[in-house]
RODREN-681297 format. One record per atom (N, C-alpha, C): residue in three letters; x, y, z. Coordinates in steps of 0.001 Angstrom, whole numbers, plus 500000, padded with zeros to 6 digits. Layout:
BEGIN
ALAXYZ;...
//
This chain:
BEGIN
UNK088684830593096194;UNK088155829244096268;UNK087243828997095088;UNK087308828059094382;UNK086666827706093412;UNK085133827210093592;UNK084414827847092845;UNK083059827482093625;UNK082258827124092218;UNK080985826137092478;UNK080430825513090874;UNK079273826804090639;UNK079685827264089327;UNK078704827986088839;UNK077559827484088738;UNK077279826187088621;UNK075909825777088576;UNK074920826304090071;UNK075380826617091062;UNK074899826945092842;UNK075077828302092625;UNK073688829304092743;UNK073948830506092742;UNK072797830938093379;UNK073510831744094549;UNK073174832549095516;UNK072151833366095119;UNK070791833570095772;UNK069958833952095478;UNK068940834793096676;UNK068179835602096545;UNK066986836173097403;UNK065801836438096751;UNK064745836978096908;UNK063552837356096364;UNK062829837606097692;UNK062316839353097997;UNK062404840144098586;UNK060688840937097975;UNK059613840696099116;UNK059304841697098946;UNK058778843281099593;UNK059330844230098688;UNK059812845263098664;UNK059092846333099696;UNK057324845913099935;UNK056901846205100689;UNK056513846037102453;UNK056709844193102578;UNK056377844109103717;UNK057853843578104021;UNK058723843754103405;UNK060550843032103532;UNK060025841275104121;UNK059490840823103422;UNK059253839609103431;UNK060240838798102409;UNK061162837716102787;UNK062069836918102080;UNK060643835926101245;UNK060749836145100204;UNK059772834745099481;UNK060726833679099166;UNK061980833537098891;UNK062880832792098381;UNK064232832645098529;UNK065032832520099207;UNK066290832579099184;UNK067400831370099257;UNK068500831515098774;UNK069548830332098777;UNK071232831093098690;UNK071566830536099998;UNK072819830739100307;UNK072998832268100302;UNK072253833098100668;UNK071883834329100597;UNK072774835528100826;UNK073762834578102416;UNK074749835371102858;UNK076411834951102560;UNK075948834353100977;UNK077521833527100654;UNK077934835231100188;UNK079633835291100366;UNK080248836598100376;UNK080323836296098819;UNK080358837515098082;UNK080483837208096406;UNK080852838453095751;UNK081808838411094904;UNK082203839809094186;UNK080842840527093696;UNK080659841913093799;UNK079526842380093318;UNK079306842701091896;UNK081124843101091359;UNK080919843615090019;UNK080322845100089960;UNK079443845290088589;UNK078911846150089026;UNK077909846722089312;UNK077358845585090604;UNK076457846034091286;UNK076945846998092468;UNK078104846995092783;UNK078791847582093151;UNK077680849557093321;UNK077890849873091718;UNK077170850722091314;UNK075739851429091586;UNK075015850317092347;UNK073972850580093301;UNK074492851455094182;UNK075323851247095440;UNK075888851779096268;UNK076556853116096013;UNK077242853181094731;UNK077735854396094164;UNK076226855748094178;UNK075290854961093931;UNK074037855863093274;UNK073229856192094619;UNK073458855293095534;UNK072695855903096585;UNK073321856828097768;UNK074940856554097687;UNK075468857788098252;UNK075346858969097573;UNK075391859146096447;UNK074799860529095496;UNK073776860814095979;UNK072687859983095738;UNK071112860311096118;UNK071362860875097299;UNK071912860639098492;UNK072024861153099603;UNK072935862013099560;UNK073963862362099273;UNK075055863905099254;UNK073508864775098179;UNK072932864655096978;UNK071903865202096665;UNK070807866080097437;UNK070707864754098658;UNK069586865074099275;UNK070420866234100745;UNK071214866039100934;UNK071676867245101836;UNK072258867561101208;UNK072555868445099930;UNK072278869543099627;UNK073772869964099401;UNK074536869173099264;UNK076417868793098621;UNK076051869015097236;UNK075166868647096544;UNK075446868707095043;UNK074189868380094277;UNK073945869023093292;UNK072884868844092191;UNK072751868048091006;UNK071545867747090349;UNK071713866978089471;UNK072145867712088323;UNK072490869043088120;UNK072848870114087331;UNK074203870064087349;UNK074911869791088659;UNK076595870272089091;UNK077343869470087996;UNK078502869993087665;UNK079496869582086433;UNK080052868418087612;UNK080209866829086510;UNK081631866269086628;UNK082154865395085599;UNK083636866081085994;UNK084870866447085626;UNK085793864774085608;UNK085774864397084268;UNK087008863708084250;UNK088080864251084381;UNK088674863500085412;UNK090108863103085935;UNK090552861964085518;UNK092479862202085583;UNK093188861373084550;UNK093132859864085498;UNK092619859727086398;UNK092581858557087115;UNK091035858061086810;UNK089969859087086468;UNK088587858000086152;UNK089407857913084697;UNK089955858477083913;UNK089745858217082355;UNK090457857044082453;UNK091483856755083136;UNK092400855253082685;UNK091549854008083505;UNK090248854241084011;UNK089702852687084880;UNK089606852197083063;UNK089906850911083500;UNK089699849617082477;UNK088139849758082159;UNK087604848918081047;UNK086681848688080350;UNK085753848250081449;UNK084358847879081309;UNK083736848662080616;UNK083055850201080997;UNK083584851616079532;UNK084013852859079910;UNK083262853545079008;UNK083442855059078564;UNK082926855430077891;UNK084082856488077111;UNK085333855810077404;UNK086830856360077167;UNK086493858039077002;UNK086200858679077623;UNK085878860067077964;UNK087392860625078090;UNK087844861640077754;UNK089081862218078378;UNK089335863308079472;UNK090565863048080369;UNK090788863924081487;UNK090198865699080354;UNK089375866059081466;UNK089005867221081379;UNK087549867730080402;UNK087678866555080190;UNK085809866595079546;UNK084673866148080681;UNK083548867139080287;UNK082534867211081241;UNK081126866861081129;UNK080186866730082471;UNK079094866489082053;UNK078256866360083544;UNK076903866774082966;UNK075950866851084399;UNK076291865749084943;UNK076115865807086166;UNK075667864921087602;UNK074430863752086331;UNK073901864793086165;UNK072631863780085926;UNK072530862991084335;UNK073426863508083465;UNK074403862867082091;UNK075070861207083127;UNK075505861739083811;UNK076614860841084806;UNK075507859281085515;UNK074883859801085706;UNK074239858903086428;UNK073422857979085510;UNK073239858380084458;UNK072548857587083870;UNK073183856628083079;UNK074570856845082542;UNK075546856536081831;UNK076130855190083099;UNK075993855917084169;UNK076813854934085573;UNK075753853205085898;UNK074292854015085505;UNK073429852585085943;UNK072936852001084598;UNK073208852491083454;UNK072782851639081994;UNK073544851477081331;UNK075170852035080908;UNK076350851439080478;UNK077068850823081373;UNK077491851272083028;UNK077847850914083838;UNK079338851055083493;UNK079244852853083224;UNK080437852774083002;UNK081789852848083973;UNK082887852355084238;UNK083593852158084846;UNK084518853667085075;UNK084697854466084578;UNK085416855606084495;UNK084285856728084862;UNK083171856724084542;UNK081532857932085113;UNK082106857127086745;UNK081824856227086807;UNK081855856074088443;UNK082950856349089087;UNK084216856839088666;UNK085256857199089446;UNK085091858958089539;UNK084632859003088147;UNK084816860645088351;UNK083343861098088805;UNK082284860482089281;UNK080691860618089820;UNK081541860904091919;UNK082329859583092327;UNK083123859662093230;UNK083814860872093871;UNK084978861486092610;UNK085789862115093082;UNK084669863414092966;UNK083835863745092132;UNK082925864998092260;UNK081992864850093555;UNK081516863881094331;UNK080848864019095399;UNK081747863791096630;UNK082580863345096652;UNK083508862530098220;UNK084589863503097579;UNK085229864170096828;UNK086650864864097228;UNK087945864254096426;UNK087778862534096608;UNK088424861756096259;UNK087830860441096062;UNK088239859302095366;UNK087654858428095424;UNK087889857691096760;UNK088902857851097123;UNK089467857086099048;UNK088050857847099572;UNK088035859020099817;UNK086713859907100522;UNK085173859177100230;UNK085002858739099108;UNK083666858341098474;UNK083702856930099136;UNK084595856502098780;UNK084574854487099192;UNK084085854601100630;UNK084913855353101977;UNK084852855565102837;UNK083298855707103353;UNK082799856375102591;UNK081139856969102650;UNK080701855847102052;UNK080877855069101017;UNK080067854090100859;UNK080097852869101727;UNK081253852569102184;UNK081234851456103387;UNK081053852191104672;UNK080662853142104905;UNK079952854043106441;UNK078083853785105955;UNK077648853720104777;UNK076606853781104738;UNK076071852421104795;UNK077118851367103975;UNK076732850076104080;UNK076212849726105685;UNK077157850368106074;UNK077285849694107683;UNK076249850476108394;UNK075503851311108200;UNK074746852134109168;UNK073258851843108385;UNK073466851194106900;UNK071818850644106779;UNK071559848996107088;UNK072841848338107451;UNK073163847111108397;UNK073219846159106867;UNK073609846392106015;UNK074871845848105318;UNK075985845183105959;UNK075494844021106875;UNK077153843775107493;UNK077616842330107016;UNK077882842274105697;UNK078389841458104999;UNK078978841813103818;UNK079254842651103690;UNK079580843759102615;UNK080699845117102953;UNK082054844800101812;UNK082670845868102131;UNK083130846226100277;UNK083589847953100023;UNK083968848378098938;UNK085673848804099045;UNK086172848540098179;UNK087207849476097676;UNK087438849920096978;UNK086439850257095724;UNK085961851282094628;UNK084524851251094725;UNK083967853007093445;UNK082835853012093168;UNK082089851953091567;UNK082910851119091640;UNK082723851259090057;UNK082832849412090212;UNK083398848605091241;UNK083171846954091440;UNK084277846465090584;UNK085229847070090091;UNK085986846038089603;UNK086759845396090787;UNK087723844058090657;UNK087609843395091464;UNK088899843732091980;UNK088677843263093358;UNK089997842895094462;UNK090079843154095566;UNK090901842377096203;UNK091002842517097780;UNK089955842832098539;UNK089460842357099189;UNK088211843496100351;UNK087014843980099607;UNK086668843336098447;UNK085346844277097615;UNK084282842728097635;UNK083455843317098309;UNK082586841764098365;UNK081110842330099158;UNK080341841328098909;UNK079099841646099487;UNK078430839661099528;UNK076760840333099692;UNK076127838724099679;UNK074541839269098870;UNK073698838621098393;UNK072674838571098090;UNK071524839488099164;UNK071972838691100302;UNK071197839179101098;UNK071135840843101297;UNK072309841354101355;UNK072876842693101928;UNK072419843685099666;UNK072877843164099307;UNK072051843329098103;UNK070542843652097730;UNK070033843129098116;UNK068739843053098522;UNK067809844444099570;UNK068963844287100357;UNK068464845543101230;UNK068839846814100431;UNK070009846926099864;UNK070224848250099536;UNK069490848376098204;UNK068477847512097232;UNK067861847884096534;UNK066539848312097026;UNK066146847769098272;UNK064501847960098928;UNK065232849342099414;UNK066336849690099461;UNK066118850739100317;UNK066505852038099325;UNK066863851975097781;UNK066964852475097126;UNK065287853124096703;UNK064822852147096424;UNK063126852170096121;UNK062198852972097253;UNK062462852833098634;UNK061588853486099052;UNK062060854892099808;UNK063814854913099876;UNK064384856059100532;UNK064162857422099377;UNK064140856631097813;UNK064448857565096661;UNK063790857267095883;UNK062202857410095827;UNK061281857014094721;UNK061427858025093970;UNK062095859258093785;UNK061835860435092776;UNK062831860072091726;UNK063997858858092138;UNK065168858846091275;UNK065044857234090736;UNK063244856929090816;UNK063429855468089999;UNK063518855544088670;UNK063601856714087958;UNK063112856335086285;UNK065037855784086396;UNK065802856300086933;UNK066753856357086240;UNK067359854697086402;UNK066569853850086553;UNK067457851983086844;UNK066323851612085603;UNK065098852002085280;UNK064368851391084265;UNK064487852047082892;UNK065591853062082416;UNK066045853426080713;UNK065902852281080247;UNK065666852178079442;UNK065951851534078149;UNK066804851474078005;UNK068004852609077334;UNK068954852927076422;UNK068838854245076654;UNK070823854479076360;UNK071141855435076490;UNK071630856085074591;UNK071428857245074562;UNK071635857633073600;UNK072927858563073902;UNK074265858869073546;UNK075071859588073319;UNK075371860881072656;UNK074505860787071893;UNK074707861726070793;UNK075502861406069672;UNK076389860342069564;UNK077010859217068425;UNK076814858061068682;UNK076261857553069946;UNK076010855994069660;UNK075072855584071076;UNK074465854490070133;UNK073177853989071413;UNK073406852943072437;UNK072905852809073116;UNK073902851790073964;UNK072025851119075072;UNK072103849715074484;UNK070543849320075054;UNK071180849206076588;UNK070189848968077547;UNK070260848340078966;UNK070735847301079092;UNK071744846469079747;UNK071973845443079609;UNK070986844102080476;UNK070003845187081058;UNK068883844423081788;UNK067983843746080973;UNK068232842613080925;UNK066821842052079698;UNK065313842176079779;UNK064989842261080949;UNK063661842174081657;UNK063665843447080832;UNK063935844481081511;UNK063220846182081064;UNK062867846242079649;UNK061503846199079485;UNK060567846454078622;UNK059636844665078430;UNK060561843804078508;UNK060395842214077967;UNK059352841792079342;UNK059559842248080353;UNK058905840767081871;UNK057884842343082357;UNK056585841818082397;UNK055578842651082606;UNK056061843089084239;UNK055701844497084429;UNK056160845205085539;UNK057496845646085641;UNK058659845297085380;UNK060040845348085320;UNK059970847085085625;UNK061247847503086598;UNK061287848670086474;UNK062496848904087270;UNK063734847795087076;UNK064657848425087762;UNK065522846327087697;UNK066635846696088637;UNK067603847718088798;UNK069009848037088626;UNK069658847009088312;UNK071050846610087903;UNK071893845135087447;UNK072847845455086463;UNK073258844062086261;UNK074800844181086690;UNK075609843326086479;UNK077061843419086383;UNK077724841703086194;UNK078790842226085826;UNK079674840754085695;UNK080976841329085339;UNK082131840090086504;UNK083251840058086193;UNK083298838417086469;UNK085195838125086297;UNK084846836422085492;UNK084856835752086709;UNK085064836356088165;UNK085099836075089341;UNK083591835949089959;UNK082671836395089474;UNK081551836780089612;UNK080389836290089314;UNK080807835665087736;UNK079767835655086812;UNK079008836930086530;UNK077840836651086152;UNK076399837189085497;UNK075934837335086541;UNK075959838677087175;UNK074791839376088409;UNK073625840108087631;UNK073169839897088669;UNK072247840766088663;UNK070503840878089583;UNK069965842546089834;UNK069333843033090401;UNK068176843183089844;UNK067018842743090108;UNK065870843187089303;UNK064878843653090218;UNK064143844578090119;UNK062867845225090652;UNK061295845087089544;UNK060596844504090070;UNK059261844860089433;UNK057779845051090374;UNK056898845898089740;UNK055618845936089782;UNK054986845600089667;UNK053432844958090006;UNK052308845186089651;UNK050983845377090659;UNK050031845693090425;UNK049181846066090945;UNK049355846385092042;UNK050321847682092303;UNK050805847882092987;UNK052005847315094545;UNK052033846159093778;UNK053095845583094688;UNK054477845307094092;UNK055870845683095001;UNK056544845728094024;UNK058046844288095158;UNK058557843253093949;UNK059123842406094440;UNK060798842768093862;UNK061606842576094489;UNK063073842541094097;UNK063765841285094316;UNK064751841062093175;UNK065400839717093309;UNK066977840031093045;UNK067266839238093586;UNK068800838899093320;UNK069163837656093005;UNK070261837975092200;UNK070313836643091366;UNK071994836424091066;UNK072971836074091653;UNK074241835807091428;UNK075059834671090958;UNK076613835201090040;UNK076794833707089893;UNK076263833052088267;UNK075498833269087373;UNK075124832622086733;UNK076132832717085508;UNK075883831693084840;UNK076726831516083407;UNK076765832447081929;UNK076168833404081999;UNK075597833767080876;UNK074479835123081274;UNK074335836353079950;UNK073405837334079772;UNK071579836111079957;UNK071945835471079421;UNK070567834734079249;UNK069899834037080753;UNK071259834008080927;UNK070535832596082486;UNK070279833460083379;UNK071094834903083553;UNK070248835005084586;UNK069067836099084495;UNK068616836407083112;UNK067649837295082985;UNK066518835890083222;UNK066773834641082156;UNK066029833704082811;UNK065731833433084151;UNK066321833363085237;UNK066365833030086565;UNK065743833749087132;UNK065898835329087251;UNK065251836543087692;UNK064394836509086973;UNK063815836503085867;UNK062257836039085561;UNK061554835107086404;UNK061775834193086462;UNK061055833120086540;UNK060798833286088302;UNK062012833789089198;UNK061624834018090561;UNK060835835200090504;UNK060791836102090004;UNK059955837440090348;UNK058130836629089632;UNK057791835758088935;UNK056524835533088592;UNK056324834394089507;UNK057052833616090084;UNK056763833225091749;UNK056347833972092172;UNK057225834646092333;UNK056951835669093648;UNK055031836693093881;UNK055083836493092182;UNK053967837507092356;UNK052477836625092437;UNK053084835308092207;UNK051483834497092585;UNK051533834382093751;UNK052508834183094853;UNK052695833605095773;UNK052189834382097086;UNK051494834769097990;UNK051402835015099302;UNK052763835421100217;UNK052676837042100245;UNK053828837520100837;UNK054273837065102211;UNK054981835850102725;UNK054868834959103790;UNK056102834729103847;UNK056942834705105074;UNK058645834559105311;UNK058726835242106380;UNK060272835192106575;UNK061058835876107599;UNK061431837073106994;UNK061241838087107780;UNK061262839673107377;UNK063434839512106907;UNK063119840240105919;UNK064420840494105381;UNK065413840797106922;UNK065513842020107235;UNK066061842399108467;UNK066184841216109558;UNK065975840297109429;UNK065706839560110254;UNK065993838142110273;UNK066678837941108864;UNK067029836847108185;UNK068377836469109124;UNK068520835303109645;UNK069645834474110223;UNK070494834253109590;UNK071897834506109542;UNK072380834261108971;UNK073010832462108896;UNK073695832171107812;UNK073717830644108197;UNK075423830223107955;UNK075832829012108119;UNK076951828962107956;UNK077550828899106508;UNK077218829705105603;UNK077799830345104405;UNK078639831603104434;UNK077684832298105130;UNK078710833490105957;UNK079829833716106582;UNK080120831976107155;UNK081636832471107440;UNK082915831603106457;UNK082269831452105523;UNK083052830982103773;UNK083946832486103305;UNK084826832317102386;UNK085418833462102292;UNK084712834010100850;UNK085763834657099881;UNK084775835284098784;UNK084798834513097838;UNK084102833901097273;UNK083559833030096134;UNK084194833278094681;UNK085065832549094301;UNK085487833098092912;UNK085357832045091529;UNK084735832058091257;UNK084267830972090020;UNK084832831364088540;UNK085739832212088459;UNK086141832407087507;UNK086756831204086625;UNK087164830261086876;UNK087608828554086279;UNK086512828131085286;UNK085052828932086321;UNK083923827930085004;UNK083158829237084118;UNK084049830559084653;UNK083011831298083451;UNK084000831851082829;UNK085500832048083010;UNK085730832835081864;UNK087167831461081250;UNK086523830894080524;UNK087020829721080361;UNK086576828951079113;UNK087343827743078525;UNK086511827567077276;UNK085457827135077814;UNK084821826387078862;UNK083617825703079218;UNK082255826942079195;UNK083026828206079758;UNK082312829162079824;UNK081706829353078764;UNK083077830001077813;UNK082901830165076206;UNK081475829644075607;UNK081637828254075381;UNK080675827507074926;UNK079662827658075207;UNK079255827922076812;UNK077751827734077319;UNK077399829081076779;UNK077923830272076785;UNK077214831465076332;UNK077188831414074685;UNK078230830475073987;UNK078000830654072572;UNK076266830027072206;UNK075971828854073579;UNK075150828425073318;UNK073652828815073787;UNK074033830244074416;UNK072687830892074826;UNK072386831940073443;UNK072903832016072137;UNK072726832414071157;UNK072105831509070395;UNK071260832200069474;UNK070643831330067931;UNK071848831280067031;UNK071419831069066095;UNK072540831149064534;UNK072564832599064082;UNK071589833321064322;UNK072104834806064188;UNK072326835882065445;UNK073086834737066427;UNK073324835930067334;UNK072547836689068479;UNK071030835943068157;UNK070012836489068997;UNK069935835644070227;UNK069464836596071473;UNK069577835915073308;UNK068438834804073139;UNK068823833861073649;UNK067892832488073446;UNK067497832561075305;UNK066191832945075651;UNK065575833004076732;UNK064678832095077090;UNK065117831447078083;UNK064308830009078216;UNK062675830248078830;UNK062721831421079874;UNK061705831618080427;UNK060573832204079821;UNK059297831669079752;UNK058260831867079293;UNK057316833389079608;UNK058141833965080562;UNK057737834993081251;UNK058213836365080984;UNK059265835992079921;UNK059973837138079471;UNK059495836852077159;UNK058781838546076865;UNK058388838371075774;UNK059375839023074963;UNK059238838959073703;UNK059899839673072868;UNK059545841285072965;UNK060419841910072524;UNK060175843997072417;UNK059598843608071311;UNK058625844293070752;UNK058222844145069742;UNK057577845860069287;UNK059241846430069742;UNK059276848008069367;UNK060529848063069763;UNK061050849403069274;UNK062667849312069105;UNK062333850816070480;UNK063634850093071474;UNK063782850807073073;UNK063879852086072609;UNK063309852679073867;UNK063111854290073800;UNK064640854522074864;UNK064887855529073597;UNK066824856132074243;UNK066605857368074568;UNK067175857327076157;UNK067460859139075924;UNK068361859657076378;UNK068852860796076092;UNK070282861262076153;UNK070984861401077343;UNK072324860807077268;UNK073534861135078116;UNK074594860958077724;UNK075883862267077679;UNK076348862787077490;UNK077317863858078061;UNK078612864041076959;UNK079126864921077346;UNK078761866518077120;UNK078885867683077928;UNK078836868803077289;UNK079496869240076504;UNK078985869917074699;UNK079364869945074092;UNK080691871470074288;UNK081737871045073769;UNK082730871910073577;UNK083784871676075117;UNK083168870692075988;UNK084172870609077101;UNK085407869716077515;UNK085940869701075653;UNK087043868876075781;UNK088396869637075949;UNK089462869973076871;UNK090452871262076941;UNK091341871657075538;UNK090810872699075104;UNK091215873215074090;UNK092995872812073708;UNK093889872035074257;UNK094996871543074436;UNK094479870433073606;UNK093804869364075063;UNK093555867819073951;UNK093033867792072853;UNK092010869068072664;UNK091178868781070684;UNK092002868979070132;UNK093553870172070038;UNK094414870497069489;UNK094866869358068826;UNK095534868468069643;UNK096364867185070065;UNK095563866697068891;UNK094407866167069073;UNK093854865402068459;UNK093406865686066622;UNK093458866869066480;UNK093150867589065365;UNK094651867322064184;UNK095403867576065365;UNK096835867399064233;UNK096785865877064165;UNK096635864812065334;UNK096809863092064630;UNK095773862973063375;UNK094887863886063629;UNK094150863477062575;UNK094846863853060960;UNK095574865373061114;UNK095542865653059998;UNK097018864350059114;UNK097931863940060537;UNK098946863190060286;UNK098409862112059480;UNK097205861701059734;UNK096949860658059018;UNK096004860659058129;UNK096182861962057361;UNK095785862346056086;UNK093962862371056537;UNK093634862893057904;UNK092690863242057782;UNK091511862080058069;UNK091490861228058290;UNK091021859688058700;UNK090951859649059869;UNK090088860503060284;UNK089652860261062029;UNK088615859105062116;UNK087912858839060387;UNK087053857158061075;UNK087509855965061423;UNK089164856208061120;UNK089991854856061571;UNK089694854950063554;UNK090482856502063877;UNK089983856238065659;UNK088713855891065797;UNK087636856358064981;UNK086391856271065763;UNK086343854829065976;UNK086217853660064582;UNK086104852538064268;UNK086724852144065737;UNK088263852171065550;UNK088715851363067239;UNK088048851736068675;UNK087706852976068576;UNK086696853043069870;UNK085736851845069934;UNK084841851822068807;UNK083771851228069084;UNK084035850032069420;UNK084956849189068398;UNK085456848026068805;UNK085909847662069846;UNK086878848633070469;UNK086966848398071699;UNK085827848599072631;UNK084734849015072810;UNK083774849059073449;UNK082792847383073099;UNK082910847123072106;UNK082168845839071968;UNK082942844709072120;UNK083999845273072188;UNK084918844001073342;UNK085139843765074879;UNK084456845154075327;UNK084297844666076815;UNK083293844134077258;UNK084121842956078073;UNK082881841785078864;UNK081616842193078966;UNK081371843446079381;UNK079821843799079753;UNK079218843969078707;UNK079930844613077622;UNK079315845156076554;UNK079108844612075348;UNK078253843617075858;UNK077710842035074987;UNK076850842997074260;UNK076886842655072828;UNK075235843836072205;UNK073863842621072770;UNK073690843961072822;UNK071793843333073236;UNK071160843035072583;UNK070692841867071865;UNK069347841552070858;UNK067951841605071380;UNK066869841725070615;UNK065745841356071354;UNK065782840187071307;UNK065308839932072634;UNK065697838547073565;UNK063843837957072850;UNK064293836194072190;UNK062803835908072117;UNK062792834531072779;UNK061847834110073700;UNK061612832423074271;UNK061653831744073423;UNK062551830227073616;UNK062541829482072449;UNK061593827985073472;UNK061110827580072939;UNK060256826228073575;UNK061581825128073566;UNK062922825076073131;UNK063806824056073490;UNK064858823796073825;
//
């Protein structure tokens, strides 16, 4: 059903007393994308926490994570890397192929993992929300709402405070290439410290934000929007509500649902991946390319993001595929910067993997 991108589903949550400060259409059903990826990270945190697997344990691409579509980190079947390489790569590139093979290393299979992630949805009362991957790309049966969003980030924050650094990186460093957060807030909107973005064209521009201060900490959700810019704008501007405002509402848990909930899943893809789309994001750019941020609440970096490493382990590509790869190279007289070049390109052609500028407020 075609729905106007301009109406986007929203909450603002805070984190301590589960007080709603703000919400709209909260329990409309909506592709998650990959917020999806939240859910991926907190069944880990929990197989972690009983004692299934470490942040040390190897995983193992498989030829089914290496072929998920963009956006990836085109890794090949049989190359490896910590649990904890994995996870960081899964919530700040959001890569689509780490989350299949993060899956098949904790659940068995990815059918096994999904299974566990919609058993957990449903037992932390997520009941507007179902998965059929770890990783949110779209189809059939993969849907959630703001509201149910909302909970599984408050409950990320206070079930697993030892595993918050890993939603507020900066940037990930590779060991050949840097890759910023696609969260604009983190470092830019005072307090920021979390927690996810995603977008597909069904979807729009999601996204999850967590912040601090003086010790109080508010989460928003923000779905649906047109553009990297609108909704780092939007989630700004509700989280500095939120923090003048008197923690006063209906307790999250407790929120009624309304007749949005029984609407089916929301697909707006007509107005975002479209020329109309096109345009509005050409027009959240300056003339050189830089994020034009309307909100006054979000500042410029005015230091270049602190990266830190994730990665594959070195030498764990199967002595077969480097083979493979050693002779195309020599076939082509030795010009392995022609593959590298198309990697990258292809990486800056997937939807998510808009480059990040420092984002500066423009007054117009």
């Amino acid at each position: 059903m075609p729905f106007a991108a301009e109406a986007n589903p929203r909450i603002v949550v805070d984190a301590g007393t589960l007080k709603v400060l703000d919400q709209d259409m909260a329990f409309r059903k909506w592709y998650p994308a990959s917020l999806t990826k939240l859910m991926t990270a907190y069944v880990t945190f929990r197989a972690i926490r009983a004692g299934e697997i470490r942040l040390d344990s190897l995983v193992t691409m498989s030829k089914r994570a290496a072929a998920q579509p963009a956006s990836k980190m085109y890794y090949k079947p049989g190359q490896q890397l910590t649990l904890d390489s994995a996870l960081k790569l899964l919530l700040v590139k959001s890569a689509n192929d780490v989350a299949v093979a993060i899956a098949e290393t904790v659940g068995g299979s990815q059918e096994n993992f999904v299974m566990r992630m919609n058993a957990e949805a449903a037992r932390v009362g997520m009941s507007n929300t179902h998965f059929i991957n770890p990783n949110g790309l779209p189809g059939k049966g993969q849907y959630t709402t703001a509201r149910d969003l909302a909970l599984l980030a408050v409950l990320l924050k206070r079930e697993f405070p030892e595993y918050a650094d890993y939603f507020k990186i900066e940037g990930i460093d590779t060991g050949k290439r840097q890759y910023p957060n696609y969260n604009l807030l983190i470092g830019r909107f005072e307090g920021a410290d979390g927690m996810k973005t995603g977008f597909i064209c069904a979807s729009g521009f999601n996204q999850v934000t967590s912040a601090t201060r003086n010790g109080r900490t508010i989460v928003s959700v923000v779905l649906g929007t047109d553009s990297l810019a609108a909704r780092a704008d939007m989630s700004a501007d509700l989280l500095q509500k939120a923090f003048v405002s008197p923690a006063s509402g209906p307790r999250l848990d407790q929120l009624a649902p309304d007749a949005d909930a029984a609407l089916g899943v929301a697909d707006i893809s007509a107005d975002i991946c479209s020329a109309k789309g096109a345009k509005v994001r050409s027009e959240s750019r300056d003339e050189v390319g830089r994020m034009k941020l309307q909100s006054p609440y979000v500042h410029e970096m005015e230091r270049e993001p602190v990266f830190v490493f994730a990665g594959l382990i070195p030498g764990s590509e199967p002595v077969a595929s480097a083979k493979v790869e050693n002779q195309k190279g020599k076939k082509k007289g030795g010009k392995t910067k022609k593959g590298g070049k198309q990697q990258a390109d292809a990486d800056l052609g997937d939807a998510m993997s808009v480059p990040v500028p420092t984002p500066k407020p423009t007054k117009g």
